[in-house]
N, C-alpha and C positions, 0 to 999 in steps of 0.2 A: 422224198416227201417235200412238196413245196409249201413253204409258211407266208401267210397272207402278212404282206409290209404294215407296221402304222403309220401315220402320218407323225411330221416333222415336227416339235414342239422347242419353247424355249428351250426348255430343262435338256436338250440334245448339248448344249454350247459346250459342257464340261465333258462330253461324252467326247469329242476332236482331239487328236494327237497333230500338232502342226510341230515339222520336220524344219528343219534349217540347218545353214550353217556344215554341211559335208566336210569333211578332213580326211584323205585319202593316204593310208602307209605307203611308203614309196614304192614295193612291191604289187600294190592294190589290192593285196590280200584281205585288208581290213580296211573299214570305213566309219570313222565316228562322227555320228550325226548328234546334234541336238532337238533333244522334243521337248514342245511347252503345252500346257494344258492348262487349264482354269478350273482352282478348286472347287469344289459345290462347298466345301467344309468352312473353307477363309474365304473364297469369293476374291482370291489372288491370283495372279499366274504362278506356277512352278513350272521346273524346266528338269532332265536331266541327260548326260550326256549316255547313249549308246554305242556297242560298237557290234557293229554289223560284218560278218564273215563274207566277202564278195563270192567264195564258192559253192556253201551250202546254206548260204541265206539266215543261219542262225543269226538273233537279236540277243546281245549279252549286257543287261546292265552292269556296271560297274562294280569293283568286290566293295564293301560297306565305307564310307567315307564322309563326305560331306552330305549337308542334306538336303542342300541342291546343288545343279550341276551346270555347265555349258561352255561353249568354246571350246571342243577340244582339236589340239594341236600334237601333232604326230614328228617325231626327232627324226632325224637325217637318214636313221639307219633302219626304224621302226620300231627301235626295242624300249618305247620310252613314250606313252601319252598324258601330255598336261593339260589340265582343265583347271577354269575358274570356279568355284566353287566357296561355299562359305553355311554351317551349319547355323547359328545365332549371331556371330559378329560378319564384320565386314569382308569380303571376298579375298580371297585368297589363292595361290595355285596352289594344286593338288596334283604328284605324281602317279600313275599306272605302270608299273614293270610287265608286260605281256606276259602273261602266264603267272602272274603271281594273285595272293589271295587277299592282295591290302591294298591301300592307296594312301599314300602319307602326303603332310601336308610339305610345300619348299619353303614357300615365303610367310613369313611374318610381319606384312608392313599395318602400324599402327591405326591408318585411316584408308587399309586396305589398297587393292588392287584394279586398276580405273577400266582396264580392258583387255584383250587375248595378249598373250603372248605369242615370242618367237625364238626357236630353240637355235643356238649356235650348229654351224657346220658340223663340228666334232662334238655334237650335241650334251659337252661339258657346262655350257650354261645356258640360259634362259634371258632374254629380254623382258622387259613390260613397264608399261603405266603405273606411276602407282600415285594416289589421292594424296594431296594434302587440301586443312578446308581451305577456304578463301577468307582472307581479312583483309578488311575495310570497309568500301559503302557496301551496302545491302546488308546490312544486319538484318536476320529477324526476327530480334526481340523488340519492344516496346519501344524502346529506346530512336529516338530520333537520329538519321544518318542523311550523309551528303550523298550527291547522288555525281560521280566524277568521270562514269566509262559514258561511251555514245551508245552502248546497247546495254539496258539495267535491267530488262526485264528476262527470263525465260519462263517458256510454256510449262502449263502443268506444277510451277511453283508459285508461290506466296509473294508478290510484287518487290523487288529489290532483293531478291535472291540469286545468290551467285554459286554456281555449281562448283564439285571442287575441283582445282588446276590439278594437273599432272605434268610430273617430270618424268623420264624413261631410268631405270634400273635393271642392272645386269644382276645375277647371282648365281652361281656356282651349285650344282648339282651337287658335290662332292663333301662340301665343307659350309654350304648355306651361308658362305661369305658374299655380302652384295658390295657392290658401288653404282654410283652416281654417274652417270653419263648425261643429263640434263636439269640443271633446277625447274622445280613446278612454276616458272613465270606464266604461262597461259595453258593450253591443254594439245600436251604430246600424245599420241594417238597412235594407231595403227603402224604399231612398229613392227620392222624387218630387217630380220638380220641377211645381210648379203652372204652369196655361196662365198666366197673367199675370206668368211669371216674379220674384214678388216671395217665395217661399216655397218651401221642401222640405219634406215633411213624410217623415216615416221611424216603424222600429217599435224601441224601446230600454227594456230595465233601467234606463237611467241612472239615475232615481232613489234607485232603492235595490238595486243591484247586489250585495250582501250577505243580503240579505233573502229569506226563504221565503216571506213575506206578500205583498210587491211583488213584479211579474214585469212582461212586458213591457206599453207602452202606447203610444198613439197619441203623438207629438210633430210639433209645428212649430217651426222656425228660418225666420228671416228672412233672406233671401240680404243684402241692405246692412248692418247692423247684427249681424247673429248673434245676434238675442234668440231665445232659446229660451221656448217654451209648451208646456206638458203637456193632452193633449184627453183623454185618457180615465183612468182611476181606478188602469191597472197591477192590478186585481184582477180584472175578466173578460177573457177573451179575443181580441185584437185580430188580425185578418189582413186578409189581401190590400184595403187603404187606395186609391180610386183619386177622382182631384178629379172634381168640377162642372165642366165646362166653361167656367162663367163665374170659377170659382175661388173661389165662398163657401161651400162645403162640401166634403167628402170622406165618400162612405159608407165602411161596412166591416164587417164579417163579426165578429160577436163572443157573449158570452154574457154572465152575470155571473158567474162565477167559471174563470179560465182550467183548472181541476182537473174541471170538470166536465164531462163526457165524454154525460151521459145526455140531459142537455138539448137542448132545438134551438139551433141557433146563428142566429142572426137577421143581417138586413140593418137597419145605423143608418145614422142620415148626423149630421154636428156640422158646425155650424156654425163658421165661422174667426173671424167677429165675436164674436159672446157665447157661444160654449162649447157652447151650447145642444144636447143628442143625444134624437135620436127613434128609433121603432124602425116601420120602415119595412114589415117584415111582423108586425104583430102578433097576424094572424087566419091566418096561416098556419101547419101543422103540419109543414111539412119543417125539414131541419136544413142549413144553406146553407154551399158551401165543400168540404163531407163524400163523398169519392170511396170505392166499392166496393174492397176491396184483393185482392189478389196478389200476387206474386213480386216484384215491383217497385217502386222507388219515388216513383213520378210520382203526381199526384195529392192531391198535400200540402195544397192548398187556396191557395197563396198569391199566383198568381191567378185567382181563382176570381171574382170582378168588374170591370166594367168598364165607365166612365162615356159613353155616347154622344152624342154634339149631338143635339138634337131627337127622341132614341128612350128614352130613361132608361137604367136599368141590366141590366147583360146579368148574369147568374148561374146558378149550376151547384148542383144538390142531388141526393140520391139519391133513387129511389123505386121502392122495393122495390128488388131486385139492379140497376137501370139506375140512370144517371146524366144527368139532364134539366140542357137547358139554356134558358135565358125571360128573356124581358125585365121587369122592372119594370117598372110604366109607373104613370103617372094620380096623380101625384103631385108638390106645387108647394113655394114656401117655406111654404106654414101646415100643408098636407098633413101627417099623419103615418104614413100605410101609402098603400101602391100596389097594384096590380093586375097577375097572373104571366099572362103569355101564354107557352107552351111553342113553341120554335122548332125543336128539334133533338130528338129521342124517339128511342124505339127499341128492342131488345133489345141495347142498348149500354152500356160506358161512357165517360162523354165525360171524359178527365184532363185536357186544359188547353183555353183559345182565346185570342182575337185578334180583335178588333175595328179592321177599318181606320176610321181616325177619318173620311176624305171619303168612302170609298163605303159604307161602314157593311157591308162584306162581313166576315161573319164564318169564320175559319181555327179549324181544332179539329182535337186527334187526337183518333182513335174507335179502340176494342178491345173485339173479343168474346170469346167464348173458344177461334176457330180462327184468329185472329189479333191478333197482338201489337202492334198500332195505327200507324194511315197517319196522314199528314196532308190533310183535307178542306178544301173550301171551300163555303158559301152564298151567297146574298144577305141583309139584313138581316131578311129575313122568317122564314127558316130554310129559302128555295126554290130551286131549281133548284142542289143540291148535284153536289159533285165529286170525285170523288177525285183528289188532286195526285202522293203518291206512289206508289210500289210499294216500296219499300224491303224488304220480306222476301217479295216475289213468288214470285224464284227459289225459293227456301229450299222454299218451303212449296208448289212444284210438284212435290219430291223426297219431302216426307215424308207419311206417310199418317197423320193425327190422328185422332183420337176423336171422336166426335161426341154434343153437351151437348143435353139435353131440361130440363125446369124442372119438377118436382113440385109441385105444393099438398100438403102433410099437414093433415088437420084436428089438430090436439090436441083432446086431451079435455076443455077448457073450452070449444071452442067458437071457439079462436082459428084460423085459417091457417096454415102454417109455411112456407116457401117454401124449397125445397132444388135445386141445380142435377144431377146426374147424367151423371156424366163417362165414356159405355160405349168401351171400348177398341175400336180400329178391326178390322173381320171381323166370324166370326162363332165361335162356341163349340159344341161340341156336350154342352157340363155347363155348368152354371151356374158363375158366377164369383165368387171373391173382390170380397171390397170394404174398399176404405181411406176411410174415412169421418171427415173433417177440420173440425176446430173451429177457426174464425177466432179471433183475436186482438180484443183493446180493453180489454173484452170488448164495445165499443158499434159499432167499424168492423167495418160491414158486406161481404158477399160477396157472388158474383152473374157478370153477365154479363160476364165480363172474360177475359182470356188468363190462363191458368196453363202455364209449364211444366214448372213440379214436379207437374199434377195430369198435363199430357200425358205426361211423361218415365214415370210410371207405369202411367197406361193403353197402352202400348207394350210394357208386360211382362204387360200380360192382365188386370189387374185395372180392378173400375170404380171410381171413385174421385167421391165423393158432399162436397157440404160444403153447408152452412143457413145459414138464418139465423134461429137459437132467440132467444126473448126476452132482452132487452139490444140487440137488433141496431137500427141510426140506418136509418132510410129508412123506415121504419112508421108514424111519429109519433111522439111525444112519449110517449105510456104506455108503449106496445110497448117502447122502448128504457129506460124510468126501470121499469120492473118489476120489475128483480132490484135495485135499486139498496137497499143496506143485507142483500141474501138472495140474496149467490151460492150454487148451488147448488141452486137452488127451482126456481124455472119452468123456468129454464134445462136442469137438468139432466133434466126430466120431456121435456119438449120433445124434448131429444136421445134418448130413449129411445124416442119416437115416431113421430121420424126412423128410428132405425134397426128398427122394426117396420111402418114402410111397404118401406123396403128389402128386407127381408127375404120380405115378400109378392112383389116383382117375380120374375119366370118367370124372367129372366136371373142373377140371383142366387141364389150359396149363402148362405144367412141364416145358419148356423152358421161361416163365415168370414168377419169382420167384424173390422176392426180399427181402432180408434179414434187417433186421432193431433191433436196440437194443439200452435200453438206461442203461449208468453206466458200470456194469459188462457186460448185453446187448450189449453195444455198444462193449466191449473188445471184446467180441465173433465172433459179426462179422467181428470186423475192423480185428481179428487173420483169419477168415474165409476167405475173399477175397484173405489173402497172401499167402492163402495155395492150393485155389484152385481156378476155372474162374467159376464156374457151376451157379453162380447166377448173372441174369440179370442185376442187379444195388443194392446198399447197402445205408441205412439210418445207421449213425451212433452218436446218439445223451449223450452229458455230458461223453465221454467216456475213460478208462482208455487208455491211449496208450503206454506210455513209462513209466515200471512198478518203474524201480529207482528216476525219477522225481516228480512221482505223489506219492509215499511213504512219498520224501523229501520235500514236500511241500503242502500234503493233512492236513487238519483240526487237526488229530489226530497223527500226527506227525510219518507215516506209523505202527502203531499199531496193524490194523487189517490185513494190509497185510502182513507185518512178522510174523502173526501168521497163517494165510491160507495161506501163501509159507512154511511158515519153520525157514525163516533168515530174519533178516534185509539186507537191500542191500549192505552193507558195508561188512556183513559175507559173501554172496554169490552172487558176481555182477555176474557168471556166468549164474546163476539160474534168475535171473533178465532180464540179456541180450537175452538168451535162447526161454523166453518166454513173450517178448512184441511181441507185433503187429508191433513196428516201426521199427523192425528187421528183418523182413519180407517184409518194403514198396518200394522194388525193385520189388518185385513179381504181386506185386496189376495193375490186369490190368479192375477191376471193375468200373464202374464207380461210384462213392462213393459221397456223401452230409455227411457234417459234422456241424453238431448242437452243441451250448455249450452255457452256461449262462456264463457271465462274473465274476458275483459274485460267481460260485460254487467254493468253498473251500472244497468241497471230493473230486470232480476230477478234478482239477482246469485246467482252457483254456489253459496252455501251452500243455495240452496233443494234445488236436484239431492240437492247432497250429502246432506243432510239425511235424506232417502227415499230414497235408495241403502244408507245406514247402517243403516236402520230395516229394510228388505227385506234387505239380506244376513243380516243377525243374526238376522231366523228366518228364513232359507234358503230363502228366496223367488226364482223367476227373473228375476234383475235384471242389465239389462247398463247402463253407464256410458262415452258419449264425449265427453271430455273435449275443446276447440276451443280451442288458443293464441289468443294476438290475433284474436281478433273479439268485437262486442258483438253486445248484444239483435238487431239486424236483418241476424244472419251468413244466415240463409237468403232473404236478397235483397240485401245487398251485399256478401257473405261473396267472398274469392279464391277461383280458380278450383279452386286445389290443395286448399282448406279443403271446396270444396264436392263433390269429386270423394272426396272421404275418408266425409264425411257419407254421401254416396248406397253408397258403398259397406257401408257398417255398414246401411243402413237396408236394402236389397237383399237382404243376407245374413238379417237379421233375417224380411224378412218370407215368405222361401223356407223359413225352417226354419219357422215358425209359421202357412205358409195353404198348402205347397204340398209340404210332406213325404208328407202320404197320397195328394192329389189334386194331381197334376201339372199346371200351367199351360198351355194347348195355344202352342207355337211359345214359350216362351218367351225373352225376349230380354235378354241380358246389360246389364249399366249400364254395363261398362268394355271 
């Protein structure tokens, strides 16, 4: 019997199961995933950890324990998985014995547990993070405070809030005896205990935990001693760190300047003896780590490598809108590049994997854009694939999606453009609006991925189009450093070219077009309306606007944008003045919605304000929603109430400006 699909609504959001985070037992036997959802009840995220049978596909929640769950980590041997978890107080690890019917808790630290752990060799004890608060400036109580580090502000909190440091602690399985391997001076992170159990190496500030120049770096501690050694410089970019199996090196995922966004990110490895760091793809043009984004946020990059006995390194890059995943290979101690052999391809993106260390099967979640990503499994070759769960089967047996084709545009230098095309599910007998969307970075790229802000809108009839204009990582290395010092140049010609391929499609009405962008997004457009009338109405959400304000008052003290302009604003206010949007807000005769979270400290609300002031005062149509507590990334980790407020302003918005004269066929409410 077949049953007639409904269309897509808000209220689906809580109805997604998003996977992450794969942890592979060494056998491959077993695979524990993390799933998060979003309550309809709190209108919070919850998470809990799974573990998935790689033979007969059985999904086992955990036996009764915390009452959330995530990160879980699997012991040397398999007979032993630790997870973070925490029922009313602050997070804590929590053991799994396989086969058994309880889950007790290890640690008991007072201001809890900062991040995953990592189990020893002889998987007798456990590494990790663990919080203490921060004291000194940034108070936030009432009380008046000095303001003494170069970076005071973080997104998504209360201005002069400082998150809590972490130090790294060891403690014992056996006897729940810890010790200290790091004071909490800045925040130790992503620790790893080396196979030869004589080291952890982690990712920390500690250096210069004050400092705008220093940021984070590769370090090693010694498990007997506690000597501490710094591996890398604290000035480019350091992720997802994972050992040699014989334990005299660790590659890792980095650049030379963590600010810098346009670059490819490479694969190094350093050596633990002499310091020594090579760059392992040096003849490669992908940019390594760097996942396609969406609504969500998996795909961070941290880990995005991973070291295997006898096969090299396994790693993740984009190319073009998919996200590939290959092995390095062909590479020794004198070596300094290796050879990418592609395991896992596809019109996909791959957000995380897992490497079982004995059978070398490799676990990954995949998402496209009609679904919001499973958990698979391979063999080490990238053959005889599987899919393990179904986690949003149901869901998405009820609802009737859209369905994404992939454009080429040529630009008119000669270049490709690559745009996805999101046509609302049926059919139309006029041609259709389109919301046509600018990714963020402006360097993280879009593509083959689940959206369900793009589906929640092709549900109300529109199609809904987003690119990847110059600036965009998965093209190489020019393609992405091309605007770098000239937002507004190629970039903006590009989107212009996109939306005159659009506008050519039979299914499309070309004179209803609306542009929308969030972050660098949002810069895109808000420079797009000033330069020209061609789009029916603009959504401009967390957006840069005035480029010297938002340098001198964004989180990182303008770091990344003096190094994707060129100057700081002080060296070059021309270059500055030149190329905002609010330089331009005489021209704007679009009519424009402007979105902003009050707590974002990337592009903090005076940018909004700024261009809302300049468009009301000559009487331009300008509307303003304002978002309590939430930062920069409220349109993907934003509460449920925060985000059911959003969709409603934008709904209203784009009925009155694409669907006053020409009516939407069926259209379908948001609430």
């Amino acid at each position: 019997m077949t049953f007639a699909r409904r269309p897509l609504s808000s209220a689906d959001l809580s109805s997604i199961r998003w996977l992450d985070d794969p942890d592979c037992r060494p056998d491959g036997g077993l695979v524990s995933v993390t799933e998060t959802w979003i309550s309809d009840k709190s209108g919070l995220y919850e998470s809990c950890v799974l573990v998935v049978d790689a033979t007969n596909r059985v999904v086992s929640v955990l036996p009764p324990g915390p009452a959330w769950s995530t990160s879980g980590r699997w012991s040397s041997s398999g007979k032993y998985l630790a997870v973070l978890g925490a029922d009313t107080g602050p997070p804590q690890i929590w053991i799994w014995e396989v086969g058994e019917d309880r889950i007790w808790q290890l640690t008991d630290e007072p201001n809890g547990v900062g991040g995953p752990c990592s189990w020893s060799p002889d998987e007798t004890a456990i590494v990790y993070p663990y919080n203490e608060p921060y004291v000194g400036s940034g108070a936030t109580s009432d009380a008046s405070y000095s303001v003494v580090t170069d970076a005071y502000k973080w997104d998504g909190h209360p201005v002069g809030y400082r998150p809590d440091r972490h130090g790294l602690r060891t403690i014992s399985l056996a006897d729940r005896r810890t010790r200290t391997l790091t004071e909490a001076i800045g925040g130790d992170q992503f620790c790893s205990w080396s196979p030869d159990g004589r080291h952890v190496s982690f990712i920390s500030d500690r250096a210069q935990p004050a400092s705008g120049s220093q940021g984070s770096a590769l370090w090693l501690v010694g498990v007997d001693d506690t000597s501490l050694r710094q591996l890398t410089d604290g000035v480019g970019l350091v992720l997802s760190p994972t050992w040699s199996p014989d334990s005299g090196r660790i590659a890792f995922i980095g650049n030379r300047d963590r600010h810098d966004h346009a670059s490819n990110r490479k694969v190094f490895v350093v050596g633990i003896d002499d310091g020594g760091i090579k760059n392992l793809t040096p003849d490669s043009d992908s940019s390594f780590g760097v996942c396609v984004q969406s609504d969500d946020l998996r795909g961070s990059g941290h880990r995005a490598l991973s070291w295997s006995p006898g096969e090299g390194i396994l790693c993740s890059f984009p190319d073009g809108g998919s996200v590939r995943v290959a092995w390095l290979r062909a590479f020794d101690q004198t070596a300094s590049t290796g050879d990418l052999e592609v395991v896992i391809d596809g019109d996909v993106a791959i957000l995380s994997f897992a490497v079982a260390k004995d059978s070398g099967q490799i676990a990954y979640i995949s998402s496209d854009p009609t679904e919001p990503g499973e958990l698979y499994i391979c063999d080490i070759t990238g053959h005889q694939r599987r899919r393990l769960t179904e986690r949003n089967a149901l869901w998405l047996q009820e609802v009737d999606l859209g369905q994404v084709q992939m454009h080429t545009v040529q630009a008119s230098d000669g270049q490709p453009v690559q745009m996805w095309v999101l046509s609302p599910p049926g059919s139309a007998q006029t041609p259709r609006p389109v919301v046509l969307n600018v990714h963020g970075g402006p360097h993280w790229p879009t593509g083959w991925r689940f959206s369900f802000e793009g589906q929640r809108l092709a549900s109300q009839g529109y199609v809904v189009a987003v690119a990847n204009p110059r600036g965009s990582q998965g093209y190489g290395e020019a393609y992405s450093a091309a605007i770098v010092g000239d937002w507004g140049s190629r970039d903006y010609l590009d989107l212009l070219e996109v939306a005159d391929h659009l506008a050519a499609q039979a299914e499309i009405d070309g004179e209803r077009i609306v542009l929308s962008g969030v972050s660098y997004g949002g810069y895109l457009t808000c420079w797009a309306i000033g330069h020209t009338d061609r789009f029916s109405a603009a959504i401009a959400e967390n957006s840069v606007i005035e480029l010297a304000s938002c340098a001198l008052t964004t989180a990182d003290a303008g770091a990344f944008l003096a190094q994707d302009l060129g100057a700081p604003p002080w060296a070059d206010p021309q270059l500055y003045q030149r190329l905002s949007p609010l330089t331009y807000a005489a021209d704007i005769r679009t009519p424009l919605l402007l979105i902003h979270a009050e707590d974002d400290h990337n592009c903090p609300i005076n940018q909004s304000e700024q261009l809302y002031a300049a468009l009301r005062n000559q009487g331009q149509d300008v509307a303003f929603l304002r978002v309590p507590g939430e930062g920069h990334l409220m349109v993907i980790n934003g509460t449920l109430d925060h985000r059911r407020q959003r969709w409603a302003v934008i709904d209203t918005f784009l009925r009155e400006h694409l669907t006053s004269q020409y009516p939407l066929p069926e259209m379908i409410e948001s609430q």
